[in-house]
C-alpha positions as CSV (number, residue, x, y, z in Angstrom):
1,X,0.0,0.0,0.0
2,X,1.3,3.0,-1.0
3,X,1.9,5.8,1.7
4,X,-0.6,8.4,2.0
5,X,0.9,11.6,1.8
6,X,4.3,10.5,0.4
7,X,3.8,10.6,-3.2
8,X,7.6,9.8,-4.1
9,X,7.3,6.9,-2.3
10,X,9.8,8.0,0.1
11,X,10.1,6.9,3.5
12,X,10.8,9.5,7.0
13,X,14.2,7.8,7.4
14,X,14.9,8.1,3.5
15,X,13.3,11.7,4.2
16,X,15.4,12.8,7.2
17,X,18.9,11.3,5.1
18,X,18.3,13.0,2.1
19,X,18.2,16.6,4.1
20,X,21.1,15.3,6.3
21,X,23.2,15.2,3.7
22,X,22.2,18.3,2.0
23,X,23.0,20.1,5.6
24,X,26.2,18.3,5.6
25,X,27.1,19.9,1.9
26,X,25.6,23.3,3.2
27,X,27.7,23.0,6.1
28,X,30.8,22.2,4.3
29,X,30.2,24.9,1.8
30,X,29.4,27.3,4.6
31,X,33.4,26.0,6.1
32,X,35.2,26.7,3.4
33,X,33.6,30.4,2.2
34,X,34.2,31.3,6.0
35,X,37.8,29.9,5.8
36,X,38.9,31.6,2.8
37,X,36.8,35.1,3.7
38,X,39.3,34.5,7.1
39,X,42.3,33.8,4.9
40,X,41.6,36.5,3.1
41,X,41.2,39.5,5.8
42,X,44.4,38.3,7.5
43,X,47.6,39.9,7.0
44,X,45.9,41.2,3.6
45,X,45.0,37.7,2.1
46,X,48.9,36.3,2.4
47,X,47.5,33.5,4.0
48,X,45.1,32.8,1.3
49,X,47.8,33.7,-1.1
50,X,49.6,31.1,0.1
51,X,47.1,28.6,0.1
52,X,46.2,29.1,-3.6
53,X,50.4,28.7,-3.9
54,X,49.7,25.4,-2.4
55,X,46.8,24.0,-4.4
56,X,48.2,25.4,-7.5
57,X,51.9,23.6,-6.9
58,X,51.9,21.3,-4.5
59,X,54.6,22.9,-2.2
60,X,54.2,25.5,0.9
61,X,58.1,26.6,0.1
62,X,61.0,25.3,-1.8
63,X,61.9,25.9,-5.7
64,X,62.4,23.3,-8.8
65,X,63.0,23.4,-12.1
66,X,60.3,24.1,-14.3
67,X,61.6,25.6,-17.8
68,X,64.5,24.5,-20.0
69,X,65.2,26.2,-23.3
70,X,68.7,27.1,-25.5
71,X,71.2,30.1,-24.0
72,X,70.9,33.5,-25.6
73,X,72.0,36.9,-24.0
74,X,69.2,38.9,-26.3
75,X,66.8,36.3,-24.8
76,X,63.3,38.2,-23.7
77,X,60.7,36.0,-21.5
78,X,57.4,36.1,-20.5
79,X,55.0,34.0,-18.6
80,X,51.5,33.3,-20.7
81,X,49.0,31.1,-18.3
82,X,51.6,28.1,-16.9
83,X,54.0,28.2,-20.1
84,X,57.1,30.6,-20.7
85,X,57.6,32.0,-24.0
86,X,61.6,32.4,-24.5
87,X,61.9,35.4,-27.4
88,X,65.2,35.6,-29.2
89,X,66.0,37.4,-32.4
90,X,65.7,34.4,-34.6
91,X,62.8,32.4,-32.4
92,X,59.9,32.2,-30.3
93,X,59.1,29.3,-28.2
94,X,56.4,28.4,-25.8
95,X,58.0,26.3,-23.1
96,X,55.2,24.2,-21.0
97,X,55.7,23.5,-17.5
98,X,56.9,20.2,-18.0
99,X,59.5,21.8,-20.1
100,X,58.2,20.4,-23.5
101,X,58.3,23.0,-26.2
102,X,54.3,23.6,-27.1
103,X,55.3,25.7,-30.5
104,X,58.4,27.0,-32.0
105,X,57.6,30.2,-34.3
106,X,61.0,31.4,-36.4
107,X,61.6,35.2,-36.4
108,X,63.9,37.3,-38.5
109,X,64.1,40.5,-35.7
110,X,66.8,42.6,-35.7
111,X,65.2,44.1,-32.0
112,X,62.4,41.8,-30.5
113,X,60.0,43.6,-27.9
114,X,58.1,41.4,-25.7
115,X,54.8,42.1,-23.8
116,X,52.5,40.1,-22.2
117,X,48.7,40.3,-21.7
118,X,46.5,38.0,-19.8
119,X,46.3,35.2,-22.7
120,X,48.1,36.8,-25.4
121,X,51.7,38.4,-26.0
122,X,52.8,40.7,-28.6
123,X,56.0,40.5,-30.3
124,X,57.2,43.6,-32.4
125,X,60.7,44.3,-34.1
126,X,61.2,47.9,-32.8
127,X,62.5,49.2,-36.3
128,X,61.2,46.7,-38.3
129,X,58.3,45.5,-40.2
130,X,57.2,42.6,-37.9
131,X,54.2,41.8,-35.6
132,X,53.0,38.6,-33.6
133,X,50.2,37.7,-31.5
134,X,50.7,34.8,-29.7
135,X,48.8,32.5,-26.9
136,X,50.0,29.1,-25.3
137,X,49.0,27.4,-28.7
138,X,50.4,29.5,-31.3
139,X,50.4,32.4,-33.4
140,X,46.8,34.1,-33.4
141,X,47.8,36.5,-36.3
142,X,50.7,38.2,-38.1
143,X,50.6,42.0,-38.5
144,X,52.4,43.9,-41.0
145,X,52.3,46.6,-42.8
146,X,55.3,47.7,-44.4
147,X,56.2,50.6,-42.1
148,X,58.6,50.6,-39.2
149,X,56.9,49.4,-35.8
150,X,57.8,52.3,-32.8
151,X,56.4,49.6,-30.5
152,X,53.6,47.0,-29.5
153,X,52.1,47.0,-26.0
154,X,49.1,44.7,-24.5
155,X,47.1,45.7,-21.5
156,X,46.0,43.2,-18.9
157,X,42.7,42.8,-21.4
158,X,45.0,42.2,-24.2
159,X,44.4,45.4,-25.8
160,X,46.8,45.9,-27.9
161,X,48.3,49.5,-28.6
162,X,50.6,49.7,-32.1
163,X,52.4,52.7,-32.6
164,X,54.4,52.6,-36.4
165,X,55.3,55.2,-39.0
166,X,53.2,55.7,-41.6
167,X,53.9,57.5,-44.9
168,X,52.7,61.0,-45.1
169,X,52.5,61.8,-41.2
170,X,54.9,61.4,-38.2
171,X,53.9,58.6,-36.7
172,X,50.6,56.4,-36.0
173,X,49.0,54.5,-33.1
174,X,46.1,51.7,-33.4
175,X,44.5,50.3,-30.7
176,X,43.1,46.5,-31.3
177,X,40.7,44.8,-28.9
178,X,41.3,41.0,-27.4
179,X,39.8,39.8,-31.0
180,X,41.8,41.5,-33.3
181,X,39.4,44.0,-34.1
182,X,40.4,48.0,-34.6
183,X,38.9,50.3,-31.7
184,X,40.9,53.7,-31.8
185,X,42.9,55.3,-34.7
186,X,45.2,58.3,-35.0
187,X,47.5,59.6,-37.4
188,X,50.1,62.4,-36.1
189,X,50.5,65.1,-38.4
190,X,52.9,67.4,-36.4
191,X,54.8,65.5,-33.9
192,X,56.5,62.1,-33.6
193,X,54.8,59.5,-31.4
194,X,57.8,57.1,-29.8
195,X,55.1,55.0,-27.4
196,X,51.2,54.0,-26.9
197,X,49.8,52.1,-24.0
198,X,46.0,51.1,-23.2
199,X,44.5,51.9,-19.6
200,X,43.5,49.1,-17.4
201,X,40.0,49.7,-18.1
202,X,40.2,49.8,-21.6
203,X,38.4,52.9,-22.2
204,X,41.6,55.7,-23.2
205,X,45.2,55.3,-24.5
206,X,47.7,57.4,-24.0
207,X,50.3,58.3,-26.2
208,X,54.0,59.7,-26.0
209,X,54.6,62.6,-28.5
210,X,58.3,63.7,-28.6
211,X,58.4,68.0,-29.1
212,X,60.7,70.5,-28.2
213,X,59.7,73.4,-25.1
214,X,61.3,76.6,-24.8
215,X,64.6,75.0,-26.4
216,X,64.4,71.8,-24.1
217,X,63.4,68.5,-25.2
218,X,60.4,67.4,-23.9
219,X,57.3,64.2,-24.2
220,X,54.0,65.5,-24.0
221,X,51.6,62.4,-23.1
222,X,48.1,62.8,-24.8
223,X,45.1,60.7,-23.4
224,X,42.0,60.0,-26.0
225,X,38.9,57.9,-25.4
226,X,38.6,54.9,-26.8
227,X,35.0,55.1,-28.0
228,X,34.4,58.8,-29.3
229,X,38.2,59.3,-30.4
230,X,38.2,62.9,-28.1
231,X,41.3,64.2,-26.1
232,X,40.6,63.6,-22.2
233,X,44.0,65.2,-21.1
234,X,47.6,66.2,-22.3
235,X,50.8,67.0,-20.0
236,X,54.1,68.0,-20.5
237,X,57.3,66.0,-19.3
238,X,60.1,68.7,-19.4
239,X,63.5,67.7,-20.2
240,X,62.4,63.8,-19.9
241,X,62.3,61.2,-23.1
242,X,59.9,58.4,-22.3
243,X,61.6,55.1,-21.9
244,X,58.7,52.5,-20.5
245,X,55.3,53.5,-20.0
246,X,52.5,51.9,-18.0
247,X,49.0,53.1,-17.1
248,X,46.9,52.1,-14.1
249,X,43.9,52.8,-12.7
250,X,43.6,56.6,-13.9
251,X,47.5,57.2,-13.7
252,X,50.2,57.2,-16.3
253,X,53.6,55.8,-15.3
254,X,56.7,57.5,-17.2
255,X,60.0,56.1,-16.6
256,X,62.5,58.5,-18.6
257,X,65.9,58.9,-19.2
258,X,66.6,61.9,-16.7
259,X,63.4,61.5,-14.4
260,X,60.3,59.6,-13.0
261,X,57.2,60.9,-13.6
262,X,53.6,59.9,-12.6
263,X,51.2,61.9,-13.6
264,X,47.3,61.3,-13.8
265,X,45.3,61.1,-17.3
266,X,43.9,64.6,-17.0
267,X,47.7,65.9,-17.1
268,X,48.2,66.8,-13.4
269,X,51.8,65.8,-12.2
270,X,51.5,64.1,-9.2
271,X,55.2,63.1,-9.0
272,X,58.3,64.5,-11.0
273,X,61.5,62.7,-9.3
274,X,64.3,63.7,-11.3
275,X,67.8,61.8,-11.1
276,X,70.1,64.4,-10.4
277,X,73.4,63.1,-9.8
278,X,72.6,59.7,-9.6
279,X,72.0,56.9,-12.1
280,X,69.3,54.6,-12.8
281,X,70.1,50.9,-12.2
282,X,67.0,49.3,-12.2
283,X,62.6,49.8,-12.0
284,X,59.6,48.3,-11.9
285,X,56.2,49.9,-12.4
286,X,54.2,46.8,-12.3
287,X,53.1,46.2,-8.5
288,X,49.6,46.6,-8.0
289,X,49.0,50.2,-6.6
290,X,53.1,50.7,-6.5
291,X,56.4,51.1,-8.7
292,X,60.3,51.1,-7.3
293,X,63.1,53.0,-8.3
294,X,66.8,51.5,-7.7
295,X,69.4,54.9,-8.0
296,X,72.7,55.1,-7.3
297,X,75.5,56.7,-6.6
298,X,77.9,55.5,-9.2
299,X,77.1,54.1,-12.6
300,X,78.9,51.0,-11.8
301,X,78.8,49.7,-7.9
302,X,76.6,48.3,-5.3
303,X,75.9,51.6,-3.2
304,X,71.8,52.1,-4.3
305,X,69.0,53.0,-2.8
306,X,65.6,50.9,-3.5
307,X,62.9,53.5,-2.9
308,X,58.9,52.3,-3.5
309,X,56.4,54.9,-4.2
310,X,52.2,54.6,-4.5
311,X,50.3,56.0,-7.5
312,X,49.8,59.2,-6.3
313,X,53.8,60.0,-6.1
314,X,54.4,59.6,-2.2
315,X,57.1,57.6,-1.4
316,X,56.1,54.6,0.8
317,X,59.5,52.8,1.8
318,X,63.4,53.3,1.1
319,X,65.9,50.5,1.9
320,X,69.8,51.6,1.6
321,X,71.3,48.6,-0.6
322,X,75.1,47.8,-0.4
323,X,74.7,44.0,-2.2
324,X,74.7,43.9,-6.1
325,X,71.6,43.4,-7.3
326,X,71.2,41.9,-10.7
327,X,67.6,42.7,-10.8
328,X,64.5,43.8,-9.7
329,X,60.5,42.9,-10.9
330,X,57.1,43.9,-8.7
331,X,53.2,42.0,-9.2
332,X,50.9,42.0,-6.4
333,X,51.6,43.0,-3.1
334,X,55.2,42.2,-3.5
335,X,58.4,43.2,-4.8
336,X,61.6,40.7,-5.4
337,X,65.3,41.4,-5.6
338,X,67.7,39.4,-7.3
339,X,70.7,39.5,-5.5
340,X,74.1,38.0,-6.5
341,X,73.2,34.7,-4.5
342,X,69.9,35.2,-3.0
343,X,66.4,36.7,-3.9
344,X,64.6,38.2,-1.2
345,X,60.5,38.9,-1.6
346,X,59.6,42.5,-0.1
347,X,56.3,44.1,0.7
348,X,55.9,47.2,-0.6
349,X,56.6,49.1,2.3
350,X,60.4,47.3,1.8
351,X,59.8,45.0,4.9
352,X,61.3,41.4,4.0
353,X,58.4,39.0,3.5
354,X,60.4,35.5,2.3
355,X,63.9,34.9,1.2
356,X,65.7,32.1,-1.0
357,X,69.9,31.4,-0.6
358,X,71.4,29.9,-3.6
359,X,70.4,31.3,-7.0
360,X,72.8,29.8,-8.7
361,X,73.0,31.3,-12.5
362,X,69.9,33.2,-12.2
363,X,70.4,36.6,-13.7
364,X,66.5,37.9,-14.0
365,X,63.7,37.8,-11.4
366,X,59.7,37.4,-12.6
367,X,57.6,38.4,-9.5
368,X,54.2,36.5,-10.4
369,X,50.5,37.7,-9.1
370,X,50.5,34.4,-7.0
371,X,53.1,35.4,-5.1
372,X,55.3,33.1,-6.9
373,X,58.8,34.1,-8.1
374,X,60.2,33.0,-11.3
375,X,64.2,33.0,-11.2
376,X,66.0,32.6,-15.2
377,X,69.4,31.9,-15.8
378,X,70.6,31.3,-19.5
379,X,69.5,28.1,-20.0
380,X,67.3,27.2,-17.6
381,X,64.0,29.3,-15.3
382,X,63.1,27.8,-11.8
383,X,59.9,28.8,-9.3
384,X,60.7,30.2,-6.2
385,X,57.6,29.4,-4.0
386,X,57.8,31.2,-0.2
């Protein structure tokens, strides 16, 4: 006989398991969203940053070799999702972390430039003819046009930014969506254009023009809309030519042969650091809400002075170096230092967060989002995980 209000068919006990176990799931769920909102608040989500570290790799600490590829000094790298693409002159190659070569793409680049997006990379021969987009399987598309590339940069959207000569005017700059397709055009008439870059957001570029001011060279940095092609800003760097570039949030990063400049998209200087009598050994505008200058005294010599600053110009942190440092790279919350035998992870405020003895060969540093640090010697690149 078949149970009178139990249409299913379904017994109390069968009743009172089923919704045990759904409380049990519920519970679990309710665990692990408290754990990782926990993880999270403390100590700015390092725990939880270290956490991810360990279900991503396996390992709480320790390094291992990850990437193998052939010795080049003109070798450029970049890491695309878990792969490292190793740019020479003559080839491309996507290394997978197993250290299998996913694709090998020949180039004939007298001066490669490297960027990397989040699933793209673009490589350009500054002075050449020659443009790739790339991902971990290969080439997307080939770009050329005849002209003389100036340079190729991605944004974190993989918007990419082409500034090239074109016949008839100064200099041009294109700006191409994550599918290839054109969003911004602008052909200089008057002044040549050296660099482009794409905002975060993806809604302005901002270019650097190269002019002359009251007999003094000078980069005047010009900020258009993406969508209605208007000017939103323009500002003058004074006795500065434009070496990198990077724009975040609403600021523009200029890192220039004689100064550092960081100025907002509306043209307001909020920071103009010039060198002075020291020299520029090493930067990194790539932290998230931070950059770092390494000056020193002498243009050859370990005496520097690692300074960290926010995007608004005020200095945050300055550490007195007297180790060589053979380089320097910032993403995230952290910033790592390549010593002669050692890399050490700082926070931005330059107090020491992890530390590694025993580089070995390595002669560049990678600081990763995770909180991971990638160390490259010639031939080989190893993870650093603290």
């Amino acid at each position: 006989m078949a149970n009178k209000g139990n249409p299913a068919g379904q017994t109390p006990a069968k009743k009172k398991g089923c919704l045990g176990r759904r409380l049990s799931r519920l519970a679990l769920v309710l665990c692990v969203v408290l754990a990782v909102v926990t993880l999270t608040a403390m100590e700015d989500g390092r725990h939880f940053a270290a956490l991810r570290r360990w279900l991503m790799y396996g390992e709480s600490s320790g390094s291992r070799d990850v990437y193998v590829y052939a010795a080049d000094p003109a070798n450029r790298y970049g890491r695309l999702g878990d792969g490292l693409l190793v740019v020479s002159p003559n080839t491309a190659q996507m290394i997978d972390s197993d250290g299998a070569i996913a694709y090998e793409q020949r180039l004939n680049m007298a001066s490669p430039q490297l960027t990397v997006g989040s699933r793209q990379a673009a490589v350009c021969d500054v002075g050449g003819n020659a443009l790739y987009l790339m991902d971990q399987a290969g080439v997307r598309r080939t770009m050329g046009t005849g002209q003389l590339y100036y340079s190729a940069r991605l944004n974190s959207s993989d918007y990419l930014a082409v500034t090239e000569q074109k016949s008839g005017y100064k200099a041009t700059v294109s700006v191409y969506n994550s599918q290839g397709e054109l969003k911004f055009h602008f052909d200089s008439y008057d002044n040549y254009i050296s660099d482009a870059a794409v905002t975060e957001d993806c809604r302005s570029v901002v270019m650097a023009s190269l002019e002359t001011q009251e007999g003094a060279f000078a980069t005047r940095l010009l900020a258009y809309d993406l969508d209605t092609a208007e000017p939103i800003g323009s500002g003058v760097i004074r006795d500065g030519l434009v070496l990198d570039l990077r724009c975040t949030r609403d600021r523009i990063l200029s890192l220039c042969d004689k100064r550092f400049v960081i100025t907002s998209l509306e043209g307001e200087t909020l920071l103009d650091r010039p060198y002075g009598n020291l020299y520029l050994h090493d930067y990194t505008l790539t932290g998230r809400g931070f950059c770092a200058l390494l000056l020193g005294r002498y243009q050859a010599g370990n005496i520097c002075t690692l300074t960290t600053y926010d995007l608004d110009g005020k200095e945050l942190a300055r550490l007195s170096l007297t180790e060589e440092v053979l380089d320097i790279s910032a993403a995230g919350d952290y910033l790592a230092v390549l010593y002669g035998n050692s890399v050490v992870v700082y926070n931005k405020d330059l107090t020491e967060h992890a530390r590694m003895e025993g580089t070995d060969y390595a002669g560049q540093v990678e600081m990763e989002d995770d909180g991971t640090v990638l160390l490259i010697a010639g031939a080989s690149a190893w993870r650093f995980l603290p």
